[in-house]
C-alpha positions as CSV (number, residue, x, y, z in Angstrom):
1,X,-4.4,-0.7,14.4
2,X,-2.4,-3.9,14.0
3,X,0.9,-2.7,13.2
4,X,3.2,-5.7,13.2
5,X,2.4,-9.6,13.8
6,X,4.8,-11.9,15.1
7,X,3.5,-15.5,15.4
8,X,4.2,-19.1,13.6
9,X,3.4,-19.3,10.3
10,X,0.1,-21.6,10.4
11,X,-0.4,-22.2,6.0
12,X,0.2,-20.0,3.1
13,X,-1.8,-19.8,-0.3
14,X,-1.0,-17.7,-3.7
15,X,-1.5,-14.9,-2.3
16,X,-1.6,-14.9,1.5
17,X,-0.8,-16.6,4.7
18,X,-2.4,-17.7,7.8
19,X,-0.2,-16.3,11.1
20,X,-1.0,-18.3,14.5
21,X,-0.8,-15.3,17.4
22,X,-1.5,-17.4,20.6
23,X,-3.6,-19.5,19.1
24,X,-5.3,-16.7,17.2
25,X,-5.2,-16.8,13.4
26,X,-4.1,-13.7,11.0
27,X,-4.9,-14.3,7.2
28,X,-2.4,-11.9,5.8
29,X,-1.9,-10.8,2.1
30,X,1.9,-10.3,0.8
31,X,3.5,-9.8,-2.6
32,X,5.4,-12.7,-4.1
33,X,8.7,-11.5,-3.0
34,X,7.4,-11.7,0.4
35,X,5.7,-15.1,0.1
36,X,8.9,-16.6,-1.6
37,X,11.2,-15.5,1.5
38,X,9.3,-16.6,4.0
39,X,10.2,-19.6,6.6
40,X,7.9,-22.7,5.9
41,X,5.1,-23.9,7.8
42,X,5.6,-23.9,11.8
43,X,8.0,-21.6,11.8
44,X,8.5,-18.1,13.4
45,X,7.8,-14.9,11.4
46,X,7.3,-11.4,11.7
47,X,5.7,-9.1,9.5
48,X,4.7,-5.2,9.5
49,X,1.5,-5.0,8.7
50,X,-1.2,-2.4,7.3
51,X,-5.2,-2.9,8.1
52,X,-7.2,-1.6,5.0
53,X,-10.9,-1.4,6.5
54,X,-13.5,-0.8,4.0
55,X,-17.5,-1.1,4.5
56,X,-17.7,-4.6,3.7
57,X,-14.3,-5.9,4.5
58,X,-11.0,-5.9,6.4
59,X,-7.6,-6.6,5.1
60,X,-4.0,-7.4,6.5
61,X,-1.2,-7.0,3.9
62,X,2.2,-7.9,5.4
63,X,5.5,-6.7,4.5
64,X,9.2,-7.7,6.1
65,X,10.0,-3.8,6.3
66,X,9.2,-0.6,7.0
67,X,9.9,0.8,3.5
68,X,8.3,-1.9,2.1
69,X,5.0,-1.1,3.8
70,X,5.7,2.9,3.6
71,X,6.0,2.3,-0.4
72,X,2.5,0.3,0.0
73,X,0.8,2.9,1.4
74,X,2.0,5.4,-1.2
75,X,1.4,3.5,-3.9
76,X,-2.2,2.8,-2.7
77,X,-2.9,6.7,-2.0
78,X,-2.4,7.3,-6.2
79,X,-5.5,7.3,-8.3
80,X,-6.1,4.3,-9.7
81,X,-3.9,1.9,-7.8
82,X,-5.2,-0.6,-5.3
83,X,-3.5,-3.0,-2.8
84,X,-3.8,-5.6,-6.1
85,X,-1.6,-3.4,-7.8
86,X,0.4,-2.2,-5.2
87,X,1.6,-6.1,-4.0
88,X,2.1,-6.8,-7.7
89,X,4.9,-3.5,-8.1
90,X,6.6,-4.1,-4.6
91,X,6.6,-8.3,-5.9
92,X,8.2,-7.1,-9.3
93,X,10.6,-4.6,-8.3
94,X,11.0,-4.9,-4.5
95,X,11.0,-1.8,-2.2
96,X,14.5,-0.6,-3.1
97,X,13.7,-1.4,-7.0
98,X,10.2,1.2,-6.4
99,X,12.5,4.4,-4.9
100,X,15.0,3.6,-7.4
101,X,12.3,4.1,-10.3
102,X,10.2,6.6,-9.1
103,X,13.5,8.8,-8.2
104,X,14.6,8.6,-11.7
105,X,11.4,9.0,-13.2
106,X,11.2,5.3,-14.4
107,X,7.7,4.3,-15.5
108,X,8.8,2.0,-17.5
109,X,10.2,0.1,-15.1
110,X,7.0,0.1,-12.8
111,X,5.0,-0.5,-16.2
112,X,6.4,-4.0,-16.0
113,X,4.7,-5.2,-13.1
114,X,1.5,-7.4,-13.3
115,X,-2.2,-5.0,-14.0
116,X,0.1,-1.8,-14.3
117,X,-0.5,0.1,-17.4
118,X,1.5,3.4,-18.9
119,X,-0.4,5.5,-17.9
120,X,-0.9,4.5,-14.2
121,X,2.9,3.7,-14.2
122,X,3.6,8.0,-15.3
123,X,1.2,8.8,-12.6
124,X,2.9,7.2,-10.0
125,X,5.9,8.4,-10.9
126,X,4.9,11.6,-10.9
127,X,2.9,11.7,-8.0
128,X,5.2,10.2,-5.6
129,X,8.7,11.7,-7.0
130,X,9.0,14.1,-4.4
131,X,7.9,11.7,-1.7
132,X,10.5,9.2,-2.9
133,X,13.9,10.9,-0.7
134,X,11.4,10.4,3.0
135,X,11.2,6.5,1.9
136,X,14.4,6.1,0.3
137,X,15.7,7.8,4.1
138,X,14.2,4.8,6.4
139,X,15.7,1.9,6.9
140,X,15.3,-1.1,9.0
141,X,14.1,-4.9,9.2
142,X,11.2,-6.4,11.4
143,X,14.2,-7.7,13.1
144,X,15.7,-4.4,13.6
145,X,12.6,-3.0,15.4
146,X,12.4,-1.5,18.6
147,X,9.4,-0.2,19.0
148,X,5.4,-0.5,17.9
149,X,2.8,-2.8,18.6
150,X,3.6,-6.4,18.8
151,X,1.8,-9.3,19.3
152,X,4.2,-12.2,20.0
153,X,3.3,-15.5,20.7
154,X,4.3,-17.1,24.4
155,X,7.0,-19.3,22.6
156,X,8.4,-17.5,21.0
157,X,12.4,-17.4,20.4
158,X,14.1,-15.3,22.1
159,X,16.2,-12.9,19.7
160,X,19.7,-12.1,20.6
161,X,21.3,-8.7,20.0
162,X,22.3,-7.6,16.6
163,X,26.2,-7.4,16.5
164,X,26.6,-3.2,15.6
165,X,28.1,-3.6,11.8
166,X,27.9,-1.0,8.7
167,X,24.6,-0.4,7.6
168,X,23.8,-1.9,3.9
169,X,21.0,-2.2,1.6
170,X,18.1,0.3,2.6
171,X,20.4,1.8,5.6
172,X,22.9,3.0,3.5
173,X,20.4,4.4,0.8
174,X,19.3,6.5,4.0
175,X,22.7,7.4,5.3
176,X,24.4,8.4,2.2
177,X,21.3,11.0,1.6
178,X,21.6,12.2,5.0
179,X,25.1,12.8,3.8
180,X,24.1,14.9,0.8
181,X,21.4,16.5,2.5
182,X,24.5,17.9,5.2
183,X,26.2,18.8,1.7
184,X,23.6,20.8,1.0
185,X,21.7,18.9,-2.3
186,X,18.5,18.9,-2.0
187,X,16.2,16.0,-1.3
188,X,14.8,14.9,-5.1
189,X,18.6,16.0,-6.8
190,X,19.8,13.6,-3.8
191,X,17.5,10.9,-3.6
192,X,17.7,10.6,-8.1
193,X,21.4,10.7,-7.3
194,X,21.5,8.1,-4.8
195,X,18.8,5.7,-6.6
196,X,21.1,5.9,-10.2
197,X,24.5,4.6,-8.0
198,X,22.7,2.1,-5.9
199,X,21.4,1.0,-9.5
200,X,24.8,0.7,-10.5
201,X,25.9,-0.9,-7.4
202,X,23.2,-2.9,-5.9
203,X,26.1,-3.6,-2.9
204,X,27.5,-0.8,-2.3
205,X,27.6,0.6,1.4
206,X,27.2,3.7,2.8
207,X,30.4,5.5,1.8
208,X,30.8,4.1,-1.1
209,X,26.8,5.2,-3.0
210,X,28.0,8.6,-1.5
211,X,31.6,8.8,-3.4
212,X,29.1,7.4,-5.9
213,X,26.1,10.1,-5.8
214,X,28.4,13.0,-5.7
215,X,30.1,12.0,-9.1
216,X,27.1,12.0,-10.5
217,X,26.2,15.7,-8.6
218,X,29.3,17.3,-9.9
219,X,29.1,19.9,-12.3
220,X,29.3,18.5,-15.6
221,X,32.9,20.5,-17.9
């Protein structure tokens, strides 16, 4: 299993790029998002990938995190979805934008993305609600990867350490329900909680989507 690729971007299409690995070539498929925030052609780049084998063919879909590619695997494990579809909701909503909709029971929200209809869109929020607080918890970059197979060209760049700083984004999705799952809440009442403030505050770090969440956890007079 090729789990992550790290090589020079060789040429990229609608829907896929080619990755040079020492001189080996990886045609991988990403969602929009993914393709639009890539580095252009020649430069390094690392994705996490997923190998779909099927009788008559084998795919690489790359993503530039670990949610991102744990939310494609989901997605893809719900009747009816495929990696088509899958791409098209991560492109449309990104993987924080997926949680946050399937946590608050959203479909219309995943509805909006390209080939996804209403009633695929209640199934997969129905399916995957109480899998959305394990996603929601990870956290972490290709950059920020320590471990799992690599395959990194002889040239590459050398990284240099991260400075330590506050987690945002993903990380402080995961620490703040942590946080609440120490309070006691319990994972779906935490992860809807969570999803709704980091809605309202797409910046917010960790303490502050916990002051956040447990406003909206508090008995209501």
């Amino acid at each position: 299993m090729i789990g992550r690729l790290t090589g020079r971007l060789d040429y990229r299409a609608a829907d896929h790029v080619l990755i040079d690995v020492r001189g080996v070539g990886y045609i991988v498929y990403c969602s929009d998002r993914t393709l639009a925030a890539l580095p252009g052609n020649g430069e390094a780049v690392s994705l996490y990938t997923d190998l779909v084998v099927r009788e008559d063919l084998m795919q690489l879909f790359g993503f530039p995190s670990l949610v991102e590619k744990e939310w494609h695997r989901l997605l893809m494990s719900v009747q009816g979805v495929g990696a088509k579809v899958s791409l098209a909701i991560l492109g449309t909503l990104g993987p924080d934008g997926v949680g946050r909709a399937i946590a608050l029971g959203d479909w219309a929200s995943v509805k909006a993305a390209k080939g996804v209809g209403p009633k695929t869109a209640q199934r997969i929020v129905l399916d995957l609600k109480d899998k959305a607080p394990g996603v929601m918890a990870m956290g972490g970059t290709v950059a920020d990867a320590m471990d799992g197979p690599v395959l990194e060209p002889e040239e590459a760049p050398a990284e240099k350490p991260a400075a330590k700083r506050k987690p945002a984004g993903p990380n402080a999705q995961a620490g703040a329900l942590s946080a609440l799952g120490n309070l006691g809440y319990g994972p779906s009442e935490a992860a809807a909680a969570v999803a709704e403030a980091a809605s309202a505050e797409p910046e917010a770090g960790e303490a502050a989507l916990i002051r956040a969440a447990l406003k909206l956890l508090a008995p209501k007079p």
